[in-house]
C-alpha positions, -999 to +999 in steps of 0.1 A: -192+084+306-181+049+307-161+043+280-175+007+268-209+032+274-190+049+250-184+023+225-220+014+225-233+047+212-207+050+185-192+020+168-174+047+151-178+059+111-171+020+093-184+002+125-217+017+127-225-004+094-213-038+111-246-056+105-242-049+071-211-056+059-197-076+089-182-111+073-187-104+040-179-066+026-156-060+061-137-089+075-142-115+041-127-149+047-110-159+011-104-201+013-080-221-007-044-219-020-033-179-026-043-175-068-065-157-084-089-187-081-101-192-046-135-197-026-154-172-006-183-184+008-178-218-006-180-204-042-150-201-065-145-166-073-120-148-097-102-127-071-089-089-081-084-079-043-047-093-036-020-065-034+003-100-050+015-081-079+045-104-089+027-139-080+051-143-058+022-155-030+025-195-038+052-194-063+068-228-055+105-214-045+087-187-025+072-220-005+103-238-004+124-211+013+095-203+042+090-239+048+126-248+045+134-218+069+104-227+093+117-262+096+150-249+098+149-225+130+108-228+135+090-198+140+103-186+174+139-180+167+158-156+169+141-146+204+141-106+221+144-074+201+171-069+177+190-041+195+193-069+230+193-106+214+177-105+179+199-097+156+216-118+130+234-123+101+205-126+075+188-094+090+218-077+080+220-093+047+187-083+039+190-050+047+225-053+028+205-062+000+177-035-004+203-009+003+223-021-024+191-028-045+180+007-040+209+027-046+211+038-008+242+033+019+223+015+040+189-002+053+172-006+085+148-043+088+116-033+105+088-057+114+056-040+098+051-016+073+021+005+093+040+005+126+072+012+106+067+045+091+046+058+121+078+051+140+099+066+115+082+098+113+082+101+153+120+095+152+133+116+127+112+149+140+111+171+169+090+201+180+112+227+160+108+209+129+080+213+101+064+185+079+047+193+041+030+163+030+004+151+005-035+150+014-041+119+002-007+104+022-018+071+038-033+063+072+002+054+082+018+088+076-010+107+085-011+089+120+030+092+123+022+129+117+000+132+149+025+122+165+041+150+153+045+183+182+056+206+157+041+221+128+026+205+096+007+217+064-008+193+037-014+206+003-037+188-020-032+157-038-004+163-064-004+201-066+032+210-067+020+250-069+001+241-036+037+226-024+054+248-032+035+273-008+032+253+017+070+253+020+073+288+018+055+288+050+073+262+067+107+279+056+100+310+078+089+290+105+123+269+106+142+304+105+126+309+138+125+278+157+160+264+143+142+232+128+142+214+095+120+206+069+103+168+058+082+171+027+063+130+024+045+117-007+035+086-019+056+070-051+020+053-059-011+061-043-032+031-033-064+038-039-061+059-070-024+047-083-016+075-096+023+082-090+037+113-067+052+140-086+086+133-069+103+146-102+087+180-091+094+177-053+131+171-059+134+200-083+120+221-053+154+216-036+169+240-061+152+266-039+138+254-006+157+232+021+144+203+030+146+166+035+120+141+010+104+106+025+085+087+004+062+054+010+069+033-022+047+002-010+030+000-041+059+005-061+086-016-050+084-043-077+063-024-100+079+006-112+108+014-130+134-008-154+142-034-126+116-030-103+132-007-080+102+018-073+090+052-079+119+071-080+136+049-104+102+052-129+109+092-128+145+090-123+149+107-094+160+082-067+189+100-060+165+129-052+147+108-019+168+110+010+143+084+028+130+055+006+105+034+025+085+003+016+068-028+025+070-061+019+030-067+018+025-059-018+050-074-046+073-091-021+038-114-008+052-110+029+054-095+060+075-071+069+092-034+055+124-014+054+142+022+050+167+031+033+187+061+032+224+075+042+240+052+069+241+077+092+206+085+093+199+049+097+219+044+121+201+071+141+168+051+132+182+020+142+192+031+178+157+059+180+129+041+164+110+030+197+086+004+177+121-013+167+137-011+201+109-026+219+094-053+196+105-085+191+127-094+156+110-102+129+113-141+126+138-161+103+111-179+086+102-144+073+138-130+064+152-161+046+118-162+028+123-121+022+157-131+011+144-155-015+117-130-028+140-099-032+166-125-059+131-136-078+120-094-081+157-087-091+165-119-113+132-123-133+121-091-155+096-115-167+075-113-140+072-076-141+062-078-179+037-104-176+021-080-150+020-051-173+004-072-198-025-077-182-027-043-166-027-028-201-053-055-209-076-045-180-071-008-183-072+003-216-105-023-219-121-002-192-115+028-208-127+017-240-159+002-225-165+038-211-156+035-174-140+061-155-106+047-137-089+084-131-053+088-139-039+058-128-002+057-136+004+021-122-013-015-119-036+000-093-070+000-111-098+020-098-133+019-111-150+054-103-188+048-102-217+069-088-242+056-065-250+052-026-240+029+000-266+005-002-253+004-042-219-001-040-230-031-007-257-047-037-229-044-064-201-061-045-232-088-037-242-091-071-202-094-085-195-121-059-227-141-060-236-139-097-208-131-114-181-151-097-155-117-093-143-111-062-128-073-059-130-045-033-154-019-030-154+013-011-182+037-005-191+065+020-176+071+046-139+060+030-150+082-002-177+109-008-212+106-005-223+094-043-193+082-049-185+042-056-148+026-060-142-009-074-102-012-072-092-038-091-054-055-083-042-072-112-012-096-112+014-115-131-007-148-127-037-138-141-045-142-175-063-123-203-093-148-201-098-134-166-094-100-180-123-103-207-145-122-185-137-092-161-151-066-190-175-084-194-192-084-158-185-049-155-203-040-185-234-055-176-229-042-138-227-007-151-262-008-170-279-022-138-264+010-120-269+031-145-309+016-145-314+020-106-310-020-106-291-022-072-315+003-053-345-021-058-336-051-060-310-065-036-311-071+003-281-083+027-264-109+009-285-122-016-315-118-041-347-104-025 
């Protein structure tokens, strides 16, 4: 078959929906200055969809340093890959900086946080070697891992016991072939935010050998004292030998980094292909990482007044009756039951009627009958937003609950 023959008969398991969600569920356009005011559609909506835990998005020394930094050496410079004529000295403070940050000898700068860990995994393993990782890892692990020749076994979501056998298994198999052993969780889990058990995983080392990688993404900024991550929340950071994140979520950039011994990053610094052969990530972006990094470190402030209106969200869920799992972090999932053509009339209704803005997933992403609102709250908004929030929800949750949504909505507006 042809393949764009191909592509005609199967948009694929999202795609197939395009005429339905296409510009307004998938692919939104959000207008205006980054808040959690801005206008979709040409509507003001109270946005809960923007992973900008800290504010640090339009905070006004966040602007000064990119714009400063773009005027300074425009967004070109420094030209080639790092390893041939990219490199410079505010790479290397950066990375100077998160190791120090995080407790590690050293960092490695990389350009994306996807690409990143996909590379990462595809460095650090060969075909003798055996991964254990979580079911619920994200897409970015799971698609390092098929890179992976060698074996693998996932155990479900958060069951140590489950683990804990799956290493067993990959212990005899690394007696045979000569390998070693890479266990990868989550600190927080996107969707649900519920935190790995690394406390657990690291106590396994008492009795299996292995090395432990963790994506902290979600909680670089957000967990622990000073906003370290994950595995200063449990106390355990001692315990990761790999600590990854981005800069997409608290840090409002582009961009990501490893940390770990210096002689391991070393090794991924001269063997991570998607490092060696892409171009260095641009000054604008480093001296503007730079800047965001001393505003996470030097103002605990930020971090509180993000807590305070996560508690404020979450514990008014809860109390209004709504089901949002065991979240262990500012991710805030609303578990709802319906069908596809609910959760599209709900995300309609929210954003046309109610003024809320927020991300909704349904079948295929999650079971059939299931619904997710995840709600992102952040330092900039306020407890106003909060109540009006409740407020919506409640009266979104009787429609469901009434059949509302399977009657009386079409596309993108009122029947």
């Amino acid at each position: 078959m042809d393949i764009f023959n191909k592509i005609k008969s199967s948009m694929g398991p999202l795609g197939q929906y395009i005429r339905e969600i296409d510009d307004y569920i998938a692919f939104p356009k959000l207008e205006g200055e980054i808040s959690t005011k801005m206008k979709f559609k040409g509507k003001e909506c109270l946005v809960w969809s923007l992973n900008n835990y800290l504010g640090l998005a339009n905070h006004p020394e966040v602007r000064k340093a990119d714009s400063d930094a773009a005027a300074k050496w425009g967004m070109a410079y420094p030209m080639g890959a790092r390893m041939m004529s990219g490199q410079t000295k505010y790479h290397q403070q950066l990375e100077k900086e998160f190791a120090d940050f995080e407790q590690k000898e050293a960092a490695f700068l990389l350009n994306f946080g996807y690409q990143g860990m996909v590379s990462i995994i595809d460095s650090l393993l060969d075909r003798k070697d055996v991964v254990v990782y979580d079911a619920q890892a994200h897409a970015c692990i799971i698609d390092g891992l098929r890179m992976h020749i060698g074996k693998r076994f996932v155990y479900p979501h958060n069951d140590i016991q489950k683990c804990e056998q799956m290493l067993e298994k990959a212990t005899k198999i690394v007696e045979q072939t000569g390998g070693g052993i890479l266990v990868i969780t989550e600190g927080v889990f996107g969707m649900s935010g519920d935190q790995g058990k690394l406390k657990e995983i690291v106590n396994l080392k008492k009795k299996f050998n292995f090395r432990f990688l963790i994506d902290d993404a979600h909680g670089l900024g957000t967990m622990g004292k000073t906003g370290m991550g994950t595995g200063e929340e449990q106390g355990v950071q001692d315990g990761i030998d790999i600590y990854f994140a981005t800069f997409a979520k608290s840090m409002a950039g582009i961009g990501a980094f490893v940390a770990s011994d210096k002689y391991v990053v070393d090794y991924l610094r001269y063997n991570m292909r998607s490092q060696t052969y892409a171009k260095s990530l641009p000054m604008p972006m480093v001296i503007g990482a730079l800047k965001r990094l001393e505003l996470l470190k030097s103002h605990p402030e930020y971090k509180e007044k993000l807590y305070t209106i996560v508690n404020a969200l979450q514990s008014g869920l809860r109390e209004r009756g709504f089901n949002i799992g065991n979240t262990q972090s500012p991710v805030t999932p609303v578990y709802l039951s319906g069908e596809v053509a609910e959760a599209h009339n709900i995300a309609v209704d929210l954003r046309e009627n109610y003024g809320i803005f927020c991300s909704i997933v349904g079948y295929p992403v999650v079971p059939k009958g299931v619904i997710i609102i995840r709600l992102i709250p952040t330092a900039i908004h306020t407890l106003e937003d909060v109540k009006f929030t409740l407020d919506a929800f409640s009266e979104v949750k009787g429609k469901l609950d009434n059949k509302y949504y399977l009657t009386n909505f079409v596309k993108h507006g009122l029947v």
